[in-house]
N, CA, C and O atoms as a DFTB+ gen file, in Angstrom:
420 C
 N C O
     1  1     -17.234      -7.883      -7.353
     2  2     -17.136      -9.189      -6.757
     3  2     -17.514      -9.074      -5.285
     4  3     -17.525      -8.060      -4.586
     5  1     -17.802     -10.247      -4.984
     6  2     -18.652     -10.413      -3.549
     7  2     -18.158     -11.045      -3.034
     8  3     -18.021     -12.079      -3.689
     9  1     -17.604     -11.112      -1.863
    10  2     -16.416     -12.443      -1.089
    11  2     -17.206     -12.490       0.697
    12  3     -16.947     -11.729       1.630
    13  1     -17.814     -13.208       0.682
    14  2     -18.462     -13.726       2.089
    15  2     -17.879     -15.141       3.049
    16  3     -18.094     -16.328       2.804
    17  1     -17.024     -14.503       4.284
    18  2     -16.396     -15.477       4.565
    19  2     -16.276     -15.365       6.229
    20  3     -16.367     -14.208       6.641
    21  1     -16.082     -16.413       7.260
    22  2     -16.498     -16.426       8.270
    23  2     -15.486     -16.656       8.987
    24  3     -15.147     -17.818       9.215
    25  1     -14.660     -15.363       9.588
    26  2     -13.529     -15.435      10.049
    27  2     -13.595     -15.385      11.977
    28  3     -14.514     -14.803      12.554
    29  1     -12.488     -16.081      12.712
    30  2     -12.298     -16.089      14.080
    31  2     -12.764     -14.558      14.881
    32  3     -12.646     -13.426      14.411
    33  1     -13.276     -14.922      16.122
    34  2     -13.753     -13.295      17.035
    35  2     -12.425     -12.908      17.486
    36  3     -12.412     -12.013      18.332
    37  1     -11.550     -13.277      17.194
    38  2     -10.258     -12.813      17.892
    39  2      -9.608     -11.911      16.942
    40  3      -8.705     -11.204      17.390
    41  1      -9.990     -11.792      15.411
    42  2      -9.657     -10.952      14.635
    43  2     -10.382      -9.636      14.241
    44  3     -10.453      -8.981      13.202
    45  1     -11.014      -9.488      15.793
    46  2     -11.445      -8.225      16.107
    47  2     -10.643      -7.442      16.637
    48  3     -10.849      -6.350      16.109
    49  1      -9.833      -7.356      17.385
    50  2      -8.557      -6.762      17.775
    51  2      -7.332      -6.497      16.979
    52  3      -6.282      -6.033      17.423
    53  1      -7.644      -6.930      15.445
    54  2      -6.255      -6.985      14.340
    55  2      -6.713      -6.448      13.228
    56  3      -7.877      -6.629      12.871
    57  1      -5.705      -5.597      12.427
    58  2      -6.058      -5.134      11.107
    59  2      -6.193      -6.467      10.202
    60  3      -5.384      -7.395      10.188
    61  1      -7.531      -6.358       9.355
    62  2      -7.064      -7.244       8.284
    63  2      -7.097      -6.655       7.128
    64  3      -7.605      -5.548       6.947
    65  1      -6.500      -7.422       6.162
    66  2      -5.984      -6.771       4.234
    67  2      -6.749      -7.789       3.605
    68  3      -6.727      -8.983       3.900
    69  1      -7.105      -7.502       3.140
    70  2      -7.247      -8.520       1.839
    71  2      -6.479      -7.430       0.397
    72  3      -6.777      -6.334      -0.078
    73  1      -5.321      -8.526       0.091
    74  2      -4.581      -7.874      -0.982
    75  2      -5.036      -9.200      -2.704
    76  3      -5.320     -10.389      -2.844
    77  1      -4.884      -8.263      -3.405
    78  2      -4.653      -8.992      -4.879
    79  2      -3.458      -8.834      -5.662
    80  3      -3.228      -7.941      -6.478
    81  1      -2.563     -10.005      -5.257
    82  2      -1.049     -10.170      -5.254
    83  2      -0.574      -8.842      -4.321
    84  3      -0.549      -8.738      -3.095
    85  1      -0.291      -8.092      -5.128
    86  2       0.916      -7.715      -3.943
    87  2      -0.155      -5.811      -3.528
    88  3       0.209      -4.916      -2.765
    89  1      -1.170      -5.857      -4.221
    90  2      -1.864      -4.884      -4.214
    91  2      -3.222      -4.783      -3.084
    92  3      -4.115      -5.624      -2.987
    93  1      -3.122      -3.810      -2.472
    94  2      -3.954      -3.728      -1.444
    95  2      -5.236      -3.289      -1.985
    96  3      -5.109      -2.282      -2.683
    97  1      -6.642      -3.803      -1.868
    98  2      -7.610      -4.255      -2.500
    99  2      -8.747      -3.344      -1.033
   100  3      -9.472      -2.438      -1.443
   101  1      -8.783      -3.589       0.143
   102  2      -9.223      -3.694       0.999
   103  2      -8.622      -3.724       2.858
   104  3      -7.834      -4.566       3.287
   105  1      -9.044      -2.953       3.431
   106  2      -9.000      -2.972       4.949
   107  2      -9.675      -2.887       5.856
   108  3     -10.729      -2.450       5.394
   109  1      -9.766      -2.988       6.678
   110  2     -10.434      -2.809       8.373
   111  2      -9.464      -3.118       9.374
   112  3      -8.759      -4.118       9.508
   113  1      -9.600      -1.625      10.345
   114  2      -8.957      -1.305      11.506
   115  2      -9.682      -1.907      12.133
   116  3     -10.432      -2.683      11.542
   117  1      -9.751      -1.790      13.601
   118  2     -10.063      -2.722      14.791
   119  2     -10.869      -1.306      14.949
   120  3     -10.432      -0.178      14.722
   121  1     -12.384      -1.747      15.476
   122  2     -13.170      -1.083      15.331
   123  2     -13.934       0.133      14.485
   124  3     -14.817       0.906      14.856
   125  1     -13.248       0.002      13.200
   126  2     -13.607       0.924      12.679
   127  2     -14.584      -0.040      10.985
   128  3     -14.752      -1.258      11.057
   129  1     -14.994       0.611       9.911
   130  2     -15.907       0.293       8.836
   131  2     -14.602      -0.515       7.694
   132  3     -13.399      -0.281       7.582
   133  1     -15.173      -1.146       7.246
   134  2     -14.419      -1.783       6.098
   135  2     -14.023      -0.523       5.317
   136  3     -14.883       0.356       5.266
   137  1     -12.473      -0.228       4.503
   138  2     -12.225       0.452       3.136
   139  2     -11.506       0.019       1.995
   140  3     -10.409      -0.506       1.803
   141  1     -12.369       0.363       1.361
   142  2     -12.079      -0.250      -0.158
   143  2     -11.743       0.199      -1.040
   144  3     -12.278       1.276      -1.306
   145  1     -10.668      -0.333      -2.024
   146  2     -10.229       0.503      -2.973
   147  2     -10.894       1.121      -4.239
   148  3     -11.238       0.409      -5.183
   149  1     -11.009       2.046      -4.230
   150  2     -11.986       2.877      -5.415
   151  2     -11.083       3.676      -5.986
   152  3     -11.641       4.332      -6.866
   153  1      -9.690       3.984      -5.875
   154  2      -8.897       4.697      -7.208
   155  2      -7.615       3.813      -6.933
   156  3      -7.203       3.528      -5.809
   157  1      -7.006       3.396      -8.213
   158  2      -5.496       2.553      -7.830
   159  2      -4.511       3.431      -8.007
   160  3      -4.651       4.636      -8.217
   161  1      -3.424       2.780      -7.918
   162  2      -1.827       3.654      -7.964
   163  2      -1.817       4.175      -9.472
   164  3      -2.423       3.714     -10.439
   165  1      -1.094       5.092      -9.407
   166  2      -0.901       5.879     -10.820
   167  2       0.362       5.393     -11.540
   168  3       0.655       5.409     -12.735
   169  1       1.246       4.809     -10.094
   170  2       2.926       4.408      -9.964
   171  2       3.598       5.733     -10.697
   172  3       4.209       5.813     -11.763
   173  1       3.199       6.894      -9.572
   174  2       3.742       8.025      -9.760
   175  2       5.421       7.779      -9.631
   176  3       6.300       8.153     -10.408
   177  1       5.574       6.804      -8.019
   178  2       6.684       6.363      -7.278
   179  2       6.908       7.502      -5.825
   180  3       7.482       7.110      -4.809
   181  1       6.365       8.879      -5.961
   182  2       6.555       9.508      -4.733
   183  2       6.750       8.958      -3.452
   184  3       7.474       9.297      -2.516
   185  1       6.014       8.112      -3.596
   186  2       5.602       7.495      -2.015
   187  2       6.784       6.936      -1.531
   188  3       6.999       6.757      -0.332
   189  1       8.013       6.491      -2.962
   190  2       8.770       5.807      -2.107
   191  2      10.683       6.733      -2.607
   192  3      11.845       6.331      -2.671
   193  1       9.828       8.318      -2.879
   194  2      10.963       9.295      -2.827
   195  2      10.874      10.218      -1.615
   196  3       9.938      10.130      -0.820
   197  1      11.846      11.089      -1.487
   198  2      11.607      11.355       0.073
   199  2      11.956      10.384       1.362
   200  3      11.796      10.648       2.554
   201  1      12.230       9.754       1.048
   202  2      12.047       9.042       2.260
   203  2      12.716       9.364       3.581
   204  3      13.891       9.626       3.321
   205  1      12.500       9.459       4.837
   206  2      13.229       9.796       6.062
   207  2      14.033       8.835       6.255
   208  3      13.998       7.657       5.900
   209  1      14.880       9.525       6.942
   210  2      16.224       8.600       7.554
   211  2      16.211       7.216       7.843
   212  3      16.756       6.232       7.344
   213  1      15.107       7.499       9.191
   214  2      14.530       6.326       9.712
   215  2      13.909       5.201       8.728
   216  3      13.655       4.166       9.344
   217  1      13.671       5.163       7.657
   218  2      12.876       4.338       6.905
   219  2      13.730       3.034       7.128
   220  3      14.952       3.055       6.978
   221  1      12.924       1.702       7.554
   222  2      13.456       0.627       7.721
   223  2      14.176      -0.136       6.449
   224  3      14.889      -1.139       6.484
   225  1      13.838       0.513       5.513
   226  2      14.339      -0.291       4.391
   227  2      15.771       0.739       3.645
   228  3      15.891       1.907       4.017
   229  1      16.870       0.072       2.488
   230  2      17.768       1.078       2.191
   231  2      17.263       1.937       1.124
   232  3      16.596       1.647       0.131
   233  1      17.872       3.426       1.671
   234  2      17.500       4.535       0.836
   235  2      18.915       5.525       0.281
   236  3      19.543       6.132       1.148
   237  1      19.214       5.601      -0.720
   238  2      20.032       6.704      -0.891
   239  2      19.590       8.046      -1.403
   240  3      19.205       8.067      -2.572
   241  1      19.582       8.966      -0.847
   242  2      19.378      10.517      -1.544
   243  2      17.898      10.410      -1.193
   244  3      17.240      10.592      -2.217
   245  1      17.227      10.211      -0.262
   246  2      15.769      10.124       0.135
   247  2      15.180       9.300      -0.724
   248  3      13.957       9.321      -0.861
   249  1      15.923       8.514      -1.375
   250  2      14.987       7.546      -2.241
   251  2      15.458       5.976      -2.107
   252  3      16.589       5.544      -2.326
   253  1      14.024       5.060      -1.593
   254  2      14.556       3.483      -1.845
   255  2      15.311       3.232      -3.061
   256  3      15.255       3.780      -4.162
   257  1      16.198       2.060      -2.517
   258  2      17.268       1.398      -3.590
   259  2      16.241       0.553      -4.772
   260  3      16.618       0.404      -5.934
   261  1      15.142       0.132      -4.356
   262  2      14.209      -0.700      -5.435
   263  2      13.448       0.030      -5.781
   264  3      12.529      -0.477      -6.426
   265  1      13.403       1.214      -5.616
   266  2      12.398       2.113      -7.185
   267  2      13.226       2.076      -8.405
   268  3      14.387       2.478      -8.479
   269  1      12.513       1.547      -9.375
   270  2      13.171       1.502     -10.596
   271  2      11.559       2.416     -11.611
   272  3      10.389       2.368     -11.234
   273  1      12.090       3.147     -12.895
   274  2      11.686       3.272     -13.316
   275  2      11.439       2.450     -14.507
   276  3      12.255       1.975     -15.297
   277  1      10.287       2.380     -14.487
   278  2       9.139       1.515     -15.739
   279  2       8.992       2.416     -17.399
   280  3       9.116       1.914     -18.516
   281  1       8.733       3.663     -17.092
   282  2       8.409       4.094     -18.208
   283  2       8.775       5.722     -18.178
   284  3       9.789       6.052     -17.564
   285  1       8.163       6.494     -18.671
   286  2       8.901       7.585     -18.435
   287  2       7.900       8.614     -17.675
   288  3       8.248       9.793     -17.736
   289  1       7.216       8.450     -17.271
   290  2       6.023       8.814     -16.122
   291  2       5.655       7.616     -14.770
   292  3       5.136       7.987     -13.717
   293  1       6.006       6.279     -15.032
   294  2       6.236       5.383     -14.162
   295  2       7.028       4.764     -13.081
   296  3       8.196       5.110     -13.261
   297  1       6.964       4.273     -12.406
   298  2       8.169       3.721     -11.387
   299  2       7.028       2.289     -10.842
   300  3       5.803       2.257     -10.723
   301  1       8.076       1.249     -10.613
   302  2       7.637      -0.238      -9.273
   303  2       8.350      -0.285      -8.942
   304  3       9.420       0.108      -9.407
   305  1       8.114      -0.863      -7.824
   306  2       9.386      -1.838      -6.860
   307  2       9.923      -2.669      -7.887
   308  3       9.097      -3.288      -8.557
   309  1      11.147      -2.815      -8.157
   310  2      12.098      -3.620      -8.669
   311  2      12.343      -5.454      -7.835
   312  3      12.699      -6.529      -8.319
   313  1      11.897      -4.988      -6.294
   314  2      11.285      -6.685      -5.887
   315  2      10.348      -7.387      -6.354
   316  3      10.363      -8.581      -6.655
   317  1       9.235      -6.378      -6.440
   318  2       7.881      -7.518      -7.106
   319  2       7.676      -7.755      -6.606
   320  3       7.749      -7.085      -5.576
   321  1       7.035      -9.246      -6.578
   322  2       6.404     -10.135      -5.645
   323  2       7.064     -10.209      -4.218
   324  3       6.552     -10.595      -3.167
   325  1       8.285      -9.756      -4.446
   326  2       9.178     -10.162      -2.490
   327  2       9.036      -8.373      -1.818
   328  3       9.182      -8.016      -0.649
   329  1       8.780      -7.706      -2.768
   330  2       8.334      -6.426      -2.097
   331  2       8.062      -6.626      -0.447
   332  3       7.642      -7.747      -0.159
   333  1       8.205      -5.901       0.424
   334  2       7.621      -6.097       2.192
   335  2       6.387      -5.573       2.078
   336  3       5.914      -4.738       1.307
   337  1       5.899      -6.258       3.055
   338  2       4.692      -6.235       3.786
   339  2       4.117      -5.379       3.689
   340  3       3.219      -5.223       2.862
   341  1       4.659      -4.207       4.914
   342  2       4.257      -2.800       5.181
   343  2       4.673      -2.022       3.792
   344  3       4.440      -0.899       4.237
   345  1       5.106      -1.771       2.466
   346  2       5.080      -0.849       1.255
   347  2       3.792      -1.694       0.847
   348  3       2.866      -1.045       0.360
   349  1       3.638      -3.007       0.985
   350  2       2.148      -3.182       0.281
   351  2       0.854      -2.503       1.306
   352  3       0.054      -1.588       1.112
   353  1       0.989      -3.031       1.963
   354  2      -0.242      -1.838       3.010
   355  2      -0.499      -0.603       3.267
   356  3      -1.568      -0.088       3.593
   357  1       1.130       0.130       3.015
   358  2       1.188       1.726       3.611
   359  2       0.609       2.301       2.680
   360  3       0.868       2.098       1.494
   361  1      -0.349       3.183       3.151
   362  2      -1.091       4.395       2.074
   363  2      -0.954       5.742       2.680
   364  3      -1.151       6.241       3.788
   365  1      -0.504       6.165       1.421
   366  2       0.732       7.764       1.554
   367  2      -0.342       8.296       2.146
   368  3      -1.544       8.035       2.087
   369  1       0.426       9.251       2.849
   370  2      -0.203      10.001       3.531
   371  2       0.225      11.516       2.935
   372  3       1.320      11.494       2.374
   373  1      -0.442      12.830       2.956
   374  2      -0.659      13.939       2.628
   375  2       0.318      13.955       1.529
   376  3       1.427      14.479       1.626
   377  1      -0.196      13.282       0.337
   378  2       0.731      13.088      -0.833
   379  2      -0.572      13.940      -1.866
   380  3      -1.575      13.228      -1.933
   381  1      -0.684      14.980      -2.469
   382  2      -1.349      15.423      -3.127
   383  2      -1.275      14.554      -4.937
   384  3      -2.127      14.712      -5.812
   385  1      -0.377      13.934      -5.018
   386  2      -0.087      12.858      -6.160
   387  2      -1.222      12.187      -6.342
   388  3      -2.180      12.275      -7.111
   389  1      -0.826      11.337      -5.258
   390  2      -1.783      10.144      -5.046
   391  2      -3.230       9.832      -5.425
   392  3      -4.301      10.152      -4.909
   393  1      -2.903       9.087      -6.518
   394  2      -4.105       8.427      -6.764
   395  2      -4.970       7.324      -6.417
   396  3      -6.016       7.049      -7.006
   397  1      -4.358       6.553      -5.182
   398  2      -4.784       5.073      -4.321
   399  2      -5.704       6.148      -3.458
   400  3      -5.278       6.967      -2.645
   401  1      -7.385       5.877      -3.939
   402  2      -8.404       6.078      -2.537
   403  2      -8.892       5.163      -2.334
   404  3      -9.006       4.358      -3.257
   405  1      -9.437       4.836      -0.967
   406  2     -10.402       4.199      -0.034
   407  2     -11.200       4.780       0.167
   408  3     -11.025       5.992       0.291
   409  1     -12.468       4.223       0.301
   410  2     -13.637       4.836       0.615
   411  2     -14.167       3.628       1.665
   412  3     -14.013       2.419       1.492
   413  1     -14.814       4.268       2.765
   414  2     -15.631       3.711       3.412
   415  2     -16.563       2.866       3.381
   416  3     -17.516       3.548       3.003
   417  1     -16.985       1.675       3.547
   418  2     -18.544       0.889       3.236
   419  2     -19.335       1.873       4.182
   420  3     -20.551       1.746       4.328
């Protein structure tokens, strides 16, 4: 699919997403190339075990309170659609799991 659309010069200075529902589809940093999604989630759930102290959202035993398991290799957020913002945007970082890539245009 092809989406051509003519957005404000002031959203040169801001990340934008384009998500499909709650799934991140697409990005661009502020000065940098569009990236696009070319492998999706596996819904290993890693991303949201481990978690540090600091994590803004609640965690017990390094793990968010809304990972629920789906299947018996699966896990989602148990919010869904009210999931936050930043778990729909954040892409794990040095997670050898991970199956969500971006690739560059």
């Amino acid at each position: 699919m092809k989406i051509e659309v003519e957005i404000p010069d002031w959203t040169e200075e801001r990340t934008i997403y384009i998500m499909a529902g709650i799934e991140l589809v697409a990005y661009r940093e502020p000065g940098k190339k569009w990236k696009i999604k070319a492998g999706r989630c596996n819904l290993c759930g890693k991303c949201c075990m481990n978690l540090g102290k600091r994590h803004p959202f609640p965690v017990i035993d390094g793990r968010c309170i809304y990972l629920i398991r789906e299947s018996k290799t699966t896990y989602e957020c148990g919010l869904r659609i009210s999931r936050p913002f930043g778990c729909c945007v954040g892409i794990p970082q040095n997670m050898p799991e991970c199956t969500e890539i971006y690739k560059e245009l």
